[in-house]
Structures are given as structure tokens and as C-alpha cells.
C-alpha positions as CSV (number, residue, x, y, z in Angstrom):
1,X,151.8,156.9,78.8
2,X,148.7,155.1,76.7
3,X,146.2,157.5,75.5
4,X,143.0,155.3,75.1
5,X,141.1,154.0,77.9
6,X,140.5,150.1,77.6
7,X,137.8,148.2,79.0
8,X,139.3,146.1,80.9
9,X,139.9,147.4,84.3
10,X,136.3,148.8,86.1
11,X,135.9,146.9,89.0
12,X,132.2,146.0,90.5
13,X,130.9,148.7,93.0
14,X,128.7,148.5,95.3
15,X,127.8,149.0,99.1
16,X,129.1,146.3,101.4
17,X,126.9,143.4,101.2
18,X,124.9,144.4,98.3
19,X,125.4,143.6,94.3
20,X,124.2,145.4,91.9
21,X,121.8,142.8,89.3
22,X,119.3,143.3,87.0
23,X,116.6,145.2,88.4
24,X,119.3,148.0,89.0
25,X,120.4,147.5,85.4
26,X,116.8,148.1,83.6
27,X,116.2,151.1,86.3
28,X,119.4,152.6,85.2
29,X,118.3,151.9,81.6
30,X,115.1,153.4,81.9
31,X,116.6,156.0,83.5
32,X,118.6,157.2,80.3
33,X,115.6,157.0,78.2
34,X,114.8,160.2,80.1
35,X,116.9,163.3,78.2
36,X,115.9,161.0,74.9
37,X,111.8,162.3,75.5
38,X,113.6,165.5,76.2
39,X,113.6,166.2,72.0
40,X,112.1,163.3,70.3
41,X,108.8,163.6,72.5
42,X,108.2,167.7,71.2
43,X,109.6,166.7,66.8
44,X,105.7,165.9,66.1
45,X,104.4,169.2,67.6
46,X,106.7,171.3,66.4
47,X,104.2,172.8,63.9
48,X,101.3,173.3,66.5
49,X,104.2,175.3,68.7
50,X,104.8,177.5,65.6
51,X,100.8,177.7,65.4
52,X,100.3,178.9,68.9
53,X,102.8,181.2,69.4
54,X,103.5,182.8,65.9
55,X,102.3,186.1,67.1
56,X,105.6,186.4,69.6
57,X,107.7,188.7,67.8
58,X,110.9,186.2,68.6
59,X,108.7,183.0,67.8
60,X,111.2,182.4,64.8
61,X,114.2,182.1,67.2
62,X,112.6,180.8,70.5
63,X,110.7,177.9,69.0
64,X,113.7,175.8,67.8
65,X,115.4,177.5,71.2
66,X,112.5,175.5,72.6
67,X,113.5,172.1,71.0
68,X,117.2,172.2,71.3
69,X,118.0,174.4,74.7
70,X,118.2,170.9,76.3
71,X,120.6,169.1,74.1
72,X,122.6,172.6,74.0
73,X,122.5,172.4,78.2
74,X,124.1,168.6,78.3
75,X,126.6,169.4,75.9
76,X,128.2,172.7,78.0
77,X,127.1,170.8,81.8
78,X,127.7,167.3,81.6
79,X,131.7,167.6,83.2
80,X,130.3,169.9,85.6
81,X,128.0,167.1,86.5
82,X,130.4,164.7,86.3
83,X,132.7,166.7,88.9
84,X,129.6,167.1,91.2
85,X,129.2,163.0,90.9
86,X,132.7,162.6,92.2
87,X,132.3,165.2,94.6
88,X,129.1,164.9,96.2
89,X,127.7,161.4,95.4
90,X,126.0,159.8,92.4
91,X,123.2,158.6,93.6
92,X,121.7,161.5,95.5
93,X,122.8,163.7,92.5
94,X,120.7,161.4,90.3
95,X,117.3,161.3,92.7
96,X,117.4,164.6,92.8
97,X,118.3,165.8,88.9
98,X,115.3,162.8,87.9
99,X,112.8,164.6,90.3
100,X,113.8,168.2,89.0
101,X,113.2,166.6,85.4
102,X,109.9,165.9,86.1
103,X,109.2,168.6,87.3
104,X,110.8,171.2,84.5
105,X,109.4,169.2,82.1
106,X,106.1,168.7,83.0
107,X,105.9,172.7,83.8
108,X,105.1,173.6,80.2
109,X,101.9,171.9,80.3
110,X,100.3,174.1,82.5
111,X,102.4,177.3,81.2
112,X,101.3,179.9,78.7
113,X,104.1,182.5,78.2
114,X,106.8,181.4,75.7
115,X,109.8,183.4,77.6
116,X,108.5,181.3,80.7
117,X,108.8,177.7,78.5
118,X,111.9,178.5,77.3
119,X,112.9,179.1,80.7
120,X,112.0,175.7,82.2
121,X,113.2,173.9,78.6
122,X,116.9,174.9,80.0
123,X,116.2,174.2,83.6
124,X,115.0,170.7,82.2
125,X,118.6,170.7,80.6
126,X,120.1,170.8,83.8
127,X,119.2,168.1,85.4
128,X,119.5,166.3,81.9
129,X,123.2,167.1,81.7
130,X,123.1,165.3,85.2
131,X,121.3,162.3,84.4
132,X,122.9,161.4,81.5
133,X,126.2,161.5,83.1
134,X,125.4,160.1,86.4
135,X,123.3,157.2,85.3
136,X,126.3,155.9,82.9
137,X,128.6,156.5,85.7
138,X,126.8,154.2,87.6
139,X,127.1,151.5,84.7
140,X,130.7,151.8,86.0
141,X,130.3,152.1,89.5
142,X,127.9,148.8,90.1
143,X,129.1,146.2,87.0
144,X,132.2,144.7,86.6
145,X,133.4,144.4,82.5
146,X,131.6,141.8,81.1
147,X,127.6,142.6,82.8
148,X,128.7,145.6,81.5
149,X,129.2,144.9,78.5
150,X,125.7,143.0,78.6
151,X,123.3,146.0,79.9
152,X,125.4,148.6,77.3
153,X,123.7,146.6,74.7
154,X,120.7,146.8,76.1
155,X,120.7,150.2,76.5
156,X,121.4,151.1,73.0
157,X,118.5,148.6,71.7
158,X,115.8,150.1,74.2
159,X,117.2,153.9,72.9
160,X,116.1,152.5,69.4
161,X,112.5,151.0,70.6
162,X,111.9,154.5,73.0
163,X,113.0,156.7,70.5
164,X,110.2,155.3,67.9
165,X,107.5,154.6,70.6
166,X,108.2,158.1,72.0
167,X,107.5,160.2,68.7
168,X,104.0,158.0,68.1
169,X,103.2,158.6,71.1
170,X,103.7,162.1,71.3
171,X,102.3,162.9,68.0
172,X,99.4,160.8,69.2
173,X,99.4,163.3,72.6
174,X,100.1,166.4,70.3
175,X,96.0,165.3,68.9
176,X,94.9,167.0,72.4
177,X,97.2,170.5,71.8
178,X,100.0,171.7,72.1
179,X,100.6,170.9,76.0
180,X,99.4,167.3,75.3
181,X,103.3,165.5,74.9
182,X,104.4,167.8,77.8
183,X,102.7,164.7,79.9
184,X,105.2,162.3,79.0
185,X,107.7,164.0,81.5
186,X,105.4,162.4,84.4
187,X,107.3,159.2,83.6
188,X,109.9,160.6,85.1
189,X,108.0,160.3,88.9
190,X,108.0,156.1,88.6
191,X,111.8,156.0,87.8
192,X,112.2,158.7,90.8
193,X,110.6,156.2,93.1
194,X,112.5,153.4,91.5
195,X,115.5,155.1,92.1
196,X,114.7,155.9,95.2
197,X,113.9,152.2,96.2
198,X,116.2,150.1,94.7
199,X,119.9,151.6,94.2
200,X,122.2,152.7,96.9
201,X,125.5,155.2,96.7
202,X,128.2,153.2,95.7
203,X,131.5,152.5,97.3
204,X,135.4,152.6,95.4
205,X,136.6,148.5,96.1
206,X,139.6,148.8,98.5
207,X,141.9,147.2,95.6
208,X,140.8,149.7,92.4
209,X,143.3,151.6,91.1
210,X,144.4,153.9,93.9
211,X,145.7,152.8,97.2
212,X,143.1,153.6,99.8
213,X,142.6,157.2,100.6
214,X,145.0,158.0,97.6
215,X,143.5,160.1,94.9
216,X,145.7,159.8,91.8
217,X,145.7,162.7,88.8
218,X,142.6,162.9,86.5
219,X,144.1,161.1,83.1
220,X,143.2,164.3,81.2
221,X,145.5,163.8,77.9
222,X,143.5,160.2,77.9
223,X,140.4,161.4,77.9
224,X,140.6,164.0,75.9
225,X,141.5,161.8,73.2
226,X,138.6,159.2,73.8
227,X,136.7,162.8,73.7
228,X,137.9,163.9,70.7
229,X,137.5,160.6,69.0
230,X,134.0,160.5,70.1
231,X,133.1,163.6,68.9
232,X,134.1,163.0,65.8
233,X,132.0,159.6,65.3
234,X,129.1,161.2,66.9
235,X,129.5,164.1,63.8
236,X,129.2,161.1,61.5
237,X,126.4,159.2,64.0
238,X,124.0,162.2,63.6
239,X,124.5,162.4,59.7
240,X,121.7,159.4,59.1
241,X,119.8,160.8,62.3
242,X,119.2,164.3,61.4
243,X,118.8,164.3,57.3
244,X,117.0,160.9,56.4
245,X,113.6,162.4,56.3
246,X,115.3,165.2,53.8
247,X,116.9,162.5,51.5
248,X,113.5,160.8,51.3
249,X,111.6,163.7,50.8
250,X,114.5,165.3,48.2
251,X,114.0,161.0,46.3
252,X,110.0,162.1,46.4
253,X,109.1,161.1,49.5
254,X,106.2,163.7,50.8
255,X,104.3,162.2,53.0
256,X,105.0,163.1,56.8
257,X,103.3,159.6,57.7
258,X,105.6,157.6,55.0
259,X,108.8,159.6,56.3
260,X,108.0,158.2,59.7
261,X,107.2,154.7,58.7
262,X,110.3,154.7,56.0
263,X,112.6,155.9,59.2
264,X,111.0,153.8,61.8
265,X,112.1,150.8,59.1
266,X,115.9,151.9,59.3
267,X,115.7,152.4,63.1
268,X,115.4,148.8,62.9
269,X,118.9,148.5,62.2
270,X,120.3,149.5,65.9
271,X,119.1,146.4,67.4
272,X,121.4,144.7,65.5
273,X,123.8,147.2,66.5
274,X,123.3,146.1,69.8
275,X,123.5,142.6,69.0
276,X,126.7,142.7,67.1
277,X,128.4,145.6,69.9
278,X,127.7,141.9,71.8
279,X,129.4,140.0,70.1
280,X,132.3,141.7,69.4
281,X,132.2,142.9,72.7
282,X,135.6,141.0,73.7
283,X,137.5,142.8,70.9
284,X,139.5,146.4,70.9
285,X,138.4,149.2,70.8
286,X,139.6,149.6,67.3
287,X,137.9,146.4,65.8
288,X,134.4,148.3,67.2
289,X,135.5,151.6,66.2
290,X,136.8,149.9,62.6
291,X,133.4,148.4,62.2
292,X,131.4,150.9,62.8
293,X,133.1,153.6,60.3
294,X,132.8,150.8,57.5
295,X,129.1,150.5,58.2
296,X,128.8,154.3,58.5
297,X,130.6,154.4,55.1
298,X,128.7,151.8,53.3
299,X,125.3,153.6,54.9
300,X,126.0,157.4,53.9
301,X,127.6,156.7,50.7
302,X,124.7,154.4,49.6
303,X,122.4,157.0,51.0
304,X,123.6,159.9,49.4
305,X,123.9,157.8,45.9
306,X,120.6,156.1,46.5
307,X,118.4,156.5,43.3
308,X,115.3,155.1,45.0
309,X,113.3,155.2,48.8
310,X,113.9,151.8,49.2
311,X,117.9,151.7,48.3
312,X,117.9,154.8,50.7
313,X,116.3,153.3,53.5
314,X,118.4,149.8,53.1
315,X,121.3,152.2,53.2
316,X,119.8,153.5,56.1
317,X,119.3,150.4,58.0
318,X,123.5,149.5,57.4
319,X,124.7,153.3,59.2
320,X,121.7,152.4,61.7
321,X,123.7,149.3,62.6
322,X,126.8,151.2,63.2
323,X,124.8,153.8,65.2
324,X,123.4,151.1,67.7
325,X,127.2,149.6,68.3
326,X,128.6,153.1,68.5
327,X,127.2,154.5,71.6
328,X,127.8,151.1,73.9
329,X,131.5,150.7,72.7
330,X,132.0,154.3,73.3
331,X,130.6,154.3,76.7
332,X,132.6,151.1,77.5
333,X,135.5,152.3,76.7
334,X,135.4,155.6,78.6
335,X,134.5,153.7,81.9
336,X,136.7,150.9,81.5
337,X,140.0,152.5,82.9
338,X,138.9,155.4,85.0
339,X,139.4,154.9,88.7
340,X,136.2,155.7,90.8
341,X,137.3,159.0,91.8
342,X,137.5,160.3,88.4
343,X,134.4,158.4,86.9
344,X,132.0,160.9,86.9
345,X,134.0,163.6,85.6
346,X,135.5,161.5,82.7
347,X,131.8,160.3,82.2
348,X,131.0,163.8,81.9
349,X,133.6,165.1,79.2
350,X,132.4,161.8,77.0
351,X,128.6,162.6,77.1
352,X,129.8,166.3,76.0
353,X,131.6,165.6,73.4
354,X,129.3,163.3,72.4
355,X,126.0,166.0,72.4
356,X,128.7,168.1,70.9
357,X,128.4,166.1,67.7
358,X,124.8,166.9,67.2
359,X,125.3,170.5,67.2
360,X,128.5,170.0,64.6
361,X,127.2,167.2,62.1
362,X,124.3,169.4,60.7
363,X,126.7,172.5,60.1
364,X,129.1,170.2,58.3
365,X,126.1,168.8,56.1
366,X,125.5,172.7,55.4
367,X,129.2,173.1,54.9
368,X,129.6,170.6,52.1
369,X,126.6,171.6,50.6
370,X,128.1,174.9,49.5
371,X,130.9,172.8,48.0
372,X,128.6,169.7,46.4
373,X,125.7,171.7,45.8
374,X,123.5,169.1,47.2
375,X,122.2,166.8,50.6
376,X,123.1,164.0,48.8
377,X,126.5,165.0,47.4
378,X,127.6,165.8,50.9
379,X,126.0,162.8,52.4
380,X,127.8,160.1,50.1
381,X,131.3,162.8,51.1
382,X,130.5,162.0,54.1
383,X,130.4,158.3,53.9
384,X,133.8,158.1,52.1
385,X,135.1,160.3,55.6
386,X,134.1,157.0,57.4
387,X,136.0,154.9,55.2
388,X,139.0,156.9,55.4
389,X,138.8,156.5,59.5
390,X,138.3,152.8,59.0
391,X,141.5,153.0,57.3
392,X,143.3,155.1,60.3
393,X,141.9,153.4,62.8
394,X,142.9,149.5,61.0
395,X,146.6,151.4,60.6
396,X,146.9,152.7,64.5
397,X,149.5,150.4,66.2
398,X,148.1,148.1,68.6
399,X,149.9,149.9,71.8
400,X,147.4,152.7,71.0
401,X,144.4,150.5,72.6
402,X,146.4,149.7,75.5
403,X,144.9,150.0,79.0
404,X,145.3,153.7,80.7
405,X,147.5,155.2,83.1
406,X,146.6,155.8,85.9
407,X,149.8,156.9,87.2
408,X,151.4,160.4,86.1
């Protein structure tokens, strides 16, 4: 049996007589920017929320609780989501998780009690754990491998653009209060509608995979590998993410504003990402995977050896790169050989593992710390862990990229 899925074998879905194109593309695009506002929207505020409820006697605990409980929620739910998908439908799954979103998240605008937030913060997480899985699943469902390939790009440059747009814009909301970002989560009613509109439940092709009305074994030793594999690169992936303002500020950087500005400049990089996950987007799964540990390595290890903000944020800009062709090739390669009946829920272990990552990667940074005695130490280790996986992965045989079983 092969152990890594290939991208190679998806076939187009859709209902008879209908092709998915590019309206469903961007509305499935859109529709993943959705858990993104779930934390970036709430980072500028997160002082005013301190502010307003410091005089809860758990405010210390349910504040971040606040922040994260959604990330936490698509990390523990997203192969229960992906089982539902399979079992109940993806597109009716997605409707309704998109019009719950909107809903939870738009509740803690007109809300007062913290317990009450926090409550509607994890309900929020639900239906996140369900949109990120669903709406990738779809990827799968309605393109065939190279389209694919296309709108995967395109979803990891938009991520860049949102992400930036959606911390100005909620810093710029946060001017009106606390509850003022809370009103981004009304975006959530257009792509409701759009969903609504323009997709349709897809249908398995008569010739994928399976004969029909033949449901073949879940390729769990498969995925669990692309799983693991993933949640390693996403511990590396959020190592840039989560500690660039701290290198800048620990190399003298103060200023809130010039952090922003400084990581808005490296963000820049995964565009390019994007744009090279393109390009190379006829190659293995090792040549992506190769390249994108040598740009993490080059971009901690000249991070955490950076002597200045503007070596730090070039640095930056390189693991940026890697970042915005890590997330597409991963995707890819998770869809690529599951049959339709075990999309969703192979979907859902990969966006796991994946959220996964961003729980482990700052406990490793505090980890090494005790060892280095520093951010920047443990970054730069950090760096020379990439290298060393672009080394494993350039000496894997070739067999090892092989398409998946399907039969067991």
C-alpha cells in the first residue's frame, strides 16, 4: 500500500448538467475567509476586552478563552464535520454552519455578560470547524486537478490580503468599542445568500474510484500520515505567524503601529507563495513540501539571527513565501486521492491537524526557550528543523509520493 495521497486522481463533481466555474470558485473562496475573521478580526481589541471586563474575577483566563475557543473548536470538530459532510450532504451542512456563523458571531455585539460571550465564541467554533472543512471538500467535489490547482492558489493569496484588511479594519471598528469588530461577522449573511444561490449538492461521477453503490474502506494509515506530516509543517508555518511582532519588538521595535506595518510588509510574501505553489503545481508532493522547508529554514534562521528590523522582516518575507505555498499543496494533496465518500472526513482530519499546529508551535517556541534562553535562539533552532526536513523529504524514495490506495 502507498501512504501519501497524490493529486492526481479527484474527478470533477457536480449535479448532472451543471459545472462548477468560477463564480462557485470565488464563493467558495470567500467562504473560507470566514473562520480567518474568527481571530484576526478581535487581535486589535484585545486590550479594550481586558479594559471592559477586568473586574470579572476569571477575566485573566476567559479573555484569551475568548480569542482562541474557536481555533480550539476546529481543531477537536473538524473530522466530525467531515463525517457529517459524507453523511448528510455538503452543501446543506455548509448553508447552514455559514448562517449559524453569523449568527454566533454577531451575538457578542449586543451581549454584555462575559460567561455568555464565551459561550457564543465556541458555538461560533462549531460551525467554523464545519466550514472550513466542508468548503475545501467542495474544492474536491466540483474541480477536477488542474482548476484545482488554480483556485488553491487563489485561496491562499486572498487569506494573505483578508487577513491584513481584516485586522485594519477591525482595529478601525474597535475606535467605536469593544462590540465595534463584532460587525464584521454580518459578512457572513451575503456569502449565506451566495451560497444559497449559486452552488448545488454535488454528485460522486459513476467512474470515481468505487464501483457504483460500492463504498470502499476509509484509507486511514494514508491519511494519517498526510495528517501527521501536516501537522508538523503547520508547527513550523505558525512560528513566523505567531512571534514576528516579539522579534521586532525584542530588535527595538515598540511601536504597535510599526509592528503592524513591518508585518503587513512580510505578509507580502504569501502571494508569491501562491504564485510559485502555481508554478510548481505539476510537481510532487515532495518538491512542494522540499521547497517550502528550505524557505522556512532560510526565513526562521535569518529571523532568529537577524541583527536589524529590516533583515528580520526580509527574513520574514522568505518563510512568508513558504507559508502561502504550504497551505494549497497541503490541501491538494489531501483531496487528490480520496474517493467522494471519504472526502469530507479525510478533509476533516487535515484541517485538524492542521489548527493543531497552532496550538503546538507556540509551546515548542516556549520549550526551546528554556533550553536557548531566548525567542531568537529558538527561532533560528527552529529554522535549522526545516532544513533537516528538506533533507528527509529530498532522501524519501520516490514510491513514497505514489498515488493512494484505495483498495484494502
Amino acid at each position: 500500500m502507498s501512504y501519501v495521497v497524490s493529486a492526481d486522481k479527484a474527478a470533477p463533481m457536480s449535479s448532472p448538467g451543471r459545472q462548477a466555474g468560477a463564480l462557485q470558485a470565488m464563493i467558495l473562496v470567500f467562504t473560507t475567509q470566514l473562520p480567518i475573521m474568527g481571530l484576526l478580526s478581535l487581535i486589535p481589541i484585545i486590550p479594550l476586552l481586558v479594559q471592559q471586563f477586568s473586574g470579572h474575577p476569571q477575566a485573566s483566563v476567559l479573555i484569551p478563552l475568548l480569542i482562541t475557543a474557536p481555533s480550539a473548536c476546529i481543531a477537536l470538530l473538524s473530522p466530525v464535520a467531515g463525517m457529517l459532510a459524507d453523511k448528510l450532504g455538503r452543501r446543506r451542512l455548509l448553508v447552514v454552519a455559514v448562517l449559524g456563523y453569523g449568527v454566533c458571531g454577531f451575538a457578542p455585539y449586543l451581549m454584555t455578560d462575559l460567561t455568555a460571550i464565551i459561550v457564543s465564541r465556541f458555538l461560533l467554533g462549531v460551525t467554523e470547524a464545519i466550514i472550513m472543512t466542508v468548503a475545501n471538500t467542495l474544492f474536491g467535489d466540483f474541480y477536477p486537478v488542474e482548476p484545482r490547482r488554480k483556485w488553491l492558489a487563489v485561496q491562499s493569496a486572498v487569506g494573505s490580503l483578508s487577513g491584513t484588511i481584516l485586522m485594519f479594519v477591525g482595529g478601525m471598528l474597535g475606535s467605536f468599542g469593544w462590540q465595534g469588530p463584532f460587525l464584521l461577522y454580518l459578512l457572513a449573511f451575503p456569502v449565506f445568500v451566495m451560497l444559497l444561490c449559486f452552488t448545488w449538492e454535488p454528485e460522486r461521477q459513476a467512474d470515481e474510484h468505487q464501483p457504483s453503490g460500492k463504498l470502499g474502506v476509509f484509507p486511514m494509515r494514508s491519511v494519517l500520515l498526510v495528517a501527521l506530516v501536516t501537522l508538523f509543517a503547520a508547527v513550523l508555518y505558525y512560528v513566523e505567524v505567531l512571534q514576528i511582532s516579539q522579534v521586532l519588538n525584542a530588535l527595538g521595535l515598540t511601536s504597535s503601529a510599526h509592528i503592524g506595518i513591518a508585518g503587513a510588509i512580510a505578509g507580502l510574501g504569501v502571494p508569491v507563495g501562491a504564485i510559485v505553489f502555481a508554478k510548481l503545481s505539476r510537481r510532487s508532493i515532495q518538491v512542494h513540501l522540499g521547497v517550502v522547508f528550505a524557505l522556512f529554514g532560510v526565513g526562521l534562521v535569518g529571523l532568529g539571527a537577524a541583527s536589524d528590523v529590516k533583515w528580520a522582516v526580509a527574513a520574514a518575507f522568505v518563510a512568508q513565501v513558504g507559508c502561502g505555498m504550504l497551505i494549497p499543496a497541503l490541501i491538494n494533496w489531501c483531496l487528490g486521492g480520496l474517493s467522494f465518500e471519504h472526502r469530507g472526513r479525510g478533509v476533516g482530519i487535515w484541517t485538524s491537524a492542521f489548527f493543531m499546529g497552532q496550538f503546538v508551535s507556540p509551546f515548542t517556541i516556549t520549550w526551546l526557550g528554556g533550553s536557548t534562553g531566548s525567542l531568537l535562539a529558538s527561532v533560528a533552532w527552529l529554522g535549522i528543523v526545516s532544513f533537516v526536513a528538506m533533507c528527509v523529504v529530498a532522501l524519501l524514495p520516490r514510491r513514497v509520493a505514489s498515488p493512494i490506495s484505495q483498495a484494502h
